[in-house]
N, C-alpha and C positions, 0 to 999 in steps of 0.2 A: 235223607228222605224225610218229608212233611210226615210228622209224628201223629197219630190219632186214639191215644189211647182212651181216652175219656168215651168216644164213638166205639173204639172196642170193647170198652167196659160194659159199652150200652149193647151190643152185639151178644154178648155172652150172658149178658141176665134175661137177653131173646130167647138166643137158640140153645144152650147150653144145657145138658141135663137136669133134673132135678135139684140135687143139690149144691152142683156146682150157679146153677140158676139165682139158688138162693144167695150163695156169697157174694156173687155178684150183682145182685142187687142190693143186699145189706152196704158194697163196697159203694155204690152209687147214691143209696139212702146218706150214708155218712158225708158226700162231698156235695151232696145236692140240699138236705131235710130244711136248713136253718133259711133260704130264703122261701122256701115253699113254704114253713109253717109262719112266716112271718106275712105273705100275702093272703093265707086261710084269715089267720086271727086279724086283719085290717077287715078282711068279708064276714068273720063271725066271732062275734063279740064274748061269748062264753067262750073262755079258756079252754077247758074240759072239751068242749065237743069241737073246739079247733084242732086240738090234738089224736084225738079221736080221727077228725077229717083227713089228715097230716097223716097218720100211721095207714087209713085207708085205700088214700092215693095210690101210696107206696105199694101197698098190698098188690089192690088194683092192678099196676103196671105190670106184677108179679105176677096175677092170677089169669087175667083176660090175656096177657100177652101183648097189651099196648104198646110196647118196647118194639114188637115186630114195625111197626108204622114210623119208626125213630129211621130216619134216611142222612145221613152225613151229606150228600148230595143237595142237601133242599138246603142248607147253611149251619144257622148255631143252633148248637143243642141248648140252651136257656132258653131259646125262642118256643123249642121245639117244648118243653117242661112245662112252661108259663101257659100255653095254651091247652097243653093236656090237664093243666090244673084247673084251666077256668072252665075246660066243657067237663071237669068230672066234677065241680062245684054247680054249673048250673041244670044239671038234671040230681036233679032231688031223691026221686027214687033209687037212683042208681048209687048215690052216694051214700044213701039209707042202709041199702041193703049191702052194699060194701062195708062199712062199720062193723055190721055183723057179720058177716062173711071174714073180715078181717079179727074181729073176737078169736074165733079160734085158729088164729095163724100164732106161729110164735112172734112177739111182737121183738119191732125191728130198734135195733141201741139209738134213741132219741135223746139226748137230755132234755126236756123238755123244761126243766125248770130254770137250765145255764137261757136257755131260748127265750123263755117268758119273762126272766129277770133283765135282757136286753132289749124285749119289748117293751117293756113297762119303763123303761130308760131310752126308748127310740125318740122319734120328732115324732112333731106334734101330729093330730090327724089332716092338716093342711095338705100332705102328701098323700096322692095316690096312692090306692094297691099298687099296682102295674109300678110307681114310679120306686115305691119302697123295695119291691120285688127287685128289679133290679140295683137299688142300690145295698141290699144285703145279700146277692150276689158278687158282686163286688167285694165286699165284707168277707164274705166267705173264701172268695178265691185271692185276697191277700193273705189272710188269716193262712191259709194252704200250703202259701208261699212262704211265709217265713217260718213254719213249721216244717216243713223240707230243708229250708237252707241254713234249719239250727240243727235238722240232723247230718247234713253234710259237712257243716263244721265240727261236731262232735265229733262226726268220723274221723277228720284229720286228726282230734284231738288238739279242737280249738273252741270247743264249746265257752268257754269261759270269753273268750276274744268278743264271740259273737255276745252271749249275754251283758258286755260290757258297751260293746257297739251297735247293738241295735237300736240303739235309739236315734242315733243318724238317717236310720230310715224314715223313722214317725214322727220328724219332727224336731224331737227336743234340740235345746241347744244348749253344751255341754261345751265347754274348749276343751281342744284338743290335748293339750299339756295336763288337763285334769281327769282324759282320761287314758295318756301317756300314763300318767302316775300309779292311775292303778292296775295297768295291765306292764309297768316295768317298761315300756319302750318313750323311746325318742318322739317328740312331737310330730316329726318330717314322719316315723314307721308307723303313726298312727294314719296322719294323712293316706300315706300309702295301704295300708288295711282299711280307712274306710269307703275309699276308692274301690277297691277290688272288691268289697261286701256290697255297696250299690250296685256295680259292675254285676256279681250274679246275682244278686237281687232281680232285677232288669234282666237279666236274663233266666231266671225260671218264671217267673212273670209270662213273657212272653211264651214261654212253655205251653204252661199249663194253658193259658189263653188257644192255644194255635192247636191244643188238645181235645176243644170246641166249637171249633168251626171247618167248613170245607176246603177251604184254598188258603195259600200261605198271604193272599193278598188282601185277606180280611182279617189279618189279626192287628194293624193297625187300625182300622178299624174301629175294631171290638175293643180295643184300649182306650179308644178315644171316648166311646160309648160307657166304657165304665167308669170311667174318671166323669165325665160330665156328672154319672147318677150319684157322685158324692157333693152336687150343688158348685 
């Protein structure tokens, strides 16, 4: 069955009682904050009241019930974010009075300073909102993915394999027999474990991806789209 949890996530910080409303948003804040705050602070250059904006949004979605208007049917939920972000940015009042409205919410787990020390380390301003937006969505939902698939190694009680081999995924280049060496195995059983480590890699990937949008025949797609936004 085409999976949609990410749309149920978004279902449940709709209709979902109170304080189940609240977790589930908190849960959605967490997988969504870091490219939304990163399109605020492109549109507003004080740090301080970009975050302020960022915690309001969220609020917002919380308090009016915006999430109701979230449709799986209409396609990806990023699409769907990005644009609830720019109409709650360009009415001024409403975002005014959201800030305060949002003061006395309990405020939602942001790091805001892991966020701003990546900004302040991002590209130049050469790149669009809209284009950064998506390319630290991207960011965010790799970042996701290899945080899931260091805890499903763990679970085997392979965490070490993984910490020793991820860097196959990012890049680096490391021979094989060096790091045979220090995980104890054969050059050929490393090949074969880094094989199987891309293998689900690539395959939560595509997970989470297919967890955002409507039909299974957009998530090719939507891959191709976020890789383009890394340039």
């Amino acid at each position: 069955m085409f999976r949609t949890t990410r749309w149920s996530l978004v279902a449940a910080a709709s209709d979902a009682p109170g304080t189940l409303r609240s977790a589930a948003l908190a849960d959605l804040c967490q997988l969504y904050w870091y490219p939304v705050y990163f399109y605020v602070r492109r549109r507003t250059p004080d740090r301080h009241k970009a975050e302020d904006l960022t915690q309001a949004f969220f609020a917002r979605l919380l308090e009016k019930n915006d999430l109701a208007a979230a449709d799986p049917t209409r396609g990806r939920f990023r699409t769907f974010l990005l644009t609830a972000c720019q109409h709650f940015l360009a009415n001024q009042h409403d975002h005014d009075s959201a800030i305060k409205r949002g003061g006395r919410l309990n405020p939602l787990p942001i790091d805001f300073g892991h966020g701003d020390e990546q900004y302040t380390h991002g590209p130049s301003d050469t790149t669009t909102p809209d284009s950064e937006f998506e390319r630290r969505w991207a960011v965010a939902l790799l970042d996701q993915t290899l945080k899931e698939l260091r805890v499903e190694y763990a679970t085997a009680g392979k965490e070490s394999h993984f910490d020793v081999l991820k860097g196959t995924l990012t890049g680096d280049v490391v021979a094989y027999r060096d790091l045979g060496r220090q995980l104890g195995l054969s050059e050929g059983a490393v090949k074969v474990a880094v094989h199987r480590l891309r293998q689900r890699y690539r395959d939560r990937q595509r997970a989470a991806i297919a967890e955002t949008v409507d039909r299974p025949a957009d998530v090719d797609d939507e891959i191709r789209d976020l890789f383009e936004a890394f340039g």
